[in-house]
N, C-alpha and C positions, 0 to 999 in steps of 0.2 A: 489682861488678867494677871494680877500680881502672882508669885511663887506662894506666895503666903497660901493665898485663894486654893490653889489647885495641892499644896501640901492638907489643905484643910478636907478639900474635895478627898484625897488618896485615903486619906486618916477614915474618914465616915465610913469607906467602902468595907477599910480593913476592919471597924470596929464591926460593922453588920456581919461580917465574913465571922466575927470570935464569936459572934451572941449567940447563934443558931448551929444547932449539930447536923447537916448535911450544907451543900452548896447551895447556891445563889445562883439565880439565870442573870443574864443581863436584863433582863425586862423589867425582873424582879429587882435588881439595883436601881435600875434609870427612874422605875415608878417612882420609888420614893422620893428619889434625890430631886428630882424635876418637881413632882407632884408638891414637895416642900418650898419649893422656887426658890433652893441652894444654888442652882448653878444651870446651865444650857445645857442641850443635849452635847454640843461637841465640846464644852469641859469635861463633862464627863467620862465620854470616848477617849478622852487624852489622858483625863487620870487612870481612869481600867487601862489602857497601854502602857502608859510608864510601871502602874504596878506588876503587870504583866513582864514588862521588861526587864524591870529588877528582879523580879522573881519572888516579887510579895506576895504574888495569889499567881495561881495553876488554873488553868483552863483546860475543861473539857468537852468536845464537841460532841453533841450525842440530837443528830438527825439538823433540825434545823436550829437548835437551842443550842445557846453557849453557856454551861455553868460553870461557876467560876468555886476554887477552894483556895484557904487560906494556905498558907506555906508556911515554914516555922520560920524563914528570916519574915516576912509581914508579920508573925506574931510577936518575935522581937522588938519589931522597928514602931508596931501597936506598945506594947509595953514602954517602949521608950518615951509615946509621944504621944499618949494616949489624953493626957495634961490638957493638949491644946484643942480638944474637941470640948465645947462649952455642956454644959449642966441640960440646959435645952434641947442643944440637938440631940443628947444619949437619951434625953425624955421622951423626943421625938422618935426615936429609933424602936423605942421600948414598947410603945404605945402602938407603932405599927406592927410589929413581932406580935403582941398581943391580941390585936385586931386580923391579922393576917393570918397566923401560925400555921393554923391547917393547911388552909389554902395555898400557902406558899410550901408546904412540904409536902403537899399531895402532888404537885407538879413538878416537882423534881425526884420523887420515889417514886412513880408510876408514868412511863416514860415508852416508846415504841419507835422501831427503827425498819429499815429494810433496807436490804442489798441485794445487786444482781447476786443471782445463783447459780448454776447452769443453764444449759436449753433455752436461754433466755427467759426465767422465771424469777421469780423472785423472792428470798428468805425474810420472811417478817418476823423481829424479837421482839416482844414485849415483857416488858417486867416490871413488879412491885418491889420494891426491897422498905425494910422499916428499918432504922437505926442503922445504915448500910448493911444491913444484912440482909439476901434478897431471899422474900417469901416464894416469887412466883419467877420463873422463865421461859416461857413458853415462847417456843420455833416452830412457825409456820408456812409451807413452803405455798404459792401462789401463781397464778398463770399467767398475771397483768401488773402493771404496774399501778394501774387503777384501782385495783384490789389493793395491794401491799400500801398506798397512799388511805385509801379510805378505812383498813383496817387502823393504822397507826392515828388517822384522824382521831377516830371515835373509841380508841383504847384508854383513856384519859378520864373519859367520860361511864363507860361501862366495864372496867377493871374491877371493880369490887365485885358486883354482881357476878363475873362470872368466875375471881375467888372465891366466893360463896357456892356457886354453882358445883365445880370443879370439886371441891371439899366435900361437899353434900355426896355429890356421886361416890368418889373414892371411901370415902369415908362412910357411907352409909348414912340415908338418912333417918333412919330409925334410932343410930348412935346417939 
């Protein structure tokens, strides 16, 4: 693989990192980039590490997901060289952001974690946040590990309803 290839690969990452206002998972990058058949999974792996290295983009680990943000030297170094990503691929980029949007921001603002606690139990966080601003956080303490896994599974999936729930009660539902 030329430097060319993999400077072109790093460029894409950063340009999808500038289009969108929250982070990127990796899954959420690899999809596209693969799914367009730019590049192999381990180009890939290798451009997210160099950029990681440089300190283009900022990783953060949050349970088993890796979301990645831009950084201000990536934004520069995107400003710089932003020239060399063609017409097509930012159409391609665009198109998927369009097609995606929700979906991909539903998964990175509504997110659930756990950690051991005491007594050997277990703290389950779950949170919404919209425009990083977090609407909900709710800490739930737990007796198994089992629990704490399966809460966080299905917290993705029923997060709004029980934003809604939550709201209705406090808030009255006659308001």
């Amino acid at each position: 693989m030329s430097d060319n290839h993999l400077t072109l690969y790093k460029l894409i990452i950063l340009f999808m990192l500038d289009r969108v206002d929250f982070p990127l998972t990796t899954s959420q990058l690899s999809q596209f980039i693969l799914d367009k058949g730019y590049t192999d999974y381990f180009s890939f792996q290798q451009a997210v590490s160099e950029l990681e290295d440089a300190e283009f983009i900022r990783a953060e680990q949050i349970r088993n997901t890796t979301q990645y943000h831009l950084s201000p030297e990536g934004k520069e170094a995107l400003d710089l060289f932003e020239y060399k990503i063609s017409a097509a691929i930012k159409d391609d980029v665009y198109n998927y952001f369009t097609a995606e949007q929700i979906h991909l921001r539903n998964e990175v603002e509504v997110y659930a974690t756990y950690y051991p606690a005491k007594r050997q139990e277990y703290m389950v966080q779950c949170t919404i946040l919209e425009r990083n601003e977090t609407m909900l956080d709710l800490k739930i303490n737990v007796p198994t590990l089992d629990q704490a896994t399966m809460i966080c599974d299905t917290w993705q999936e029923k997060s709004n309803d029980i934003y809604q729930y939550l709201v209705n009660q406090l808030w009255g539902a006659e308001n």
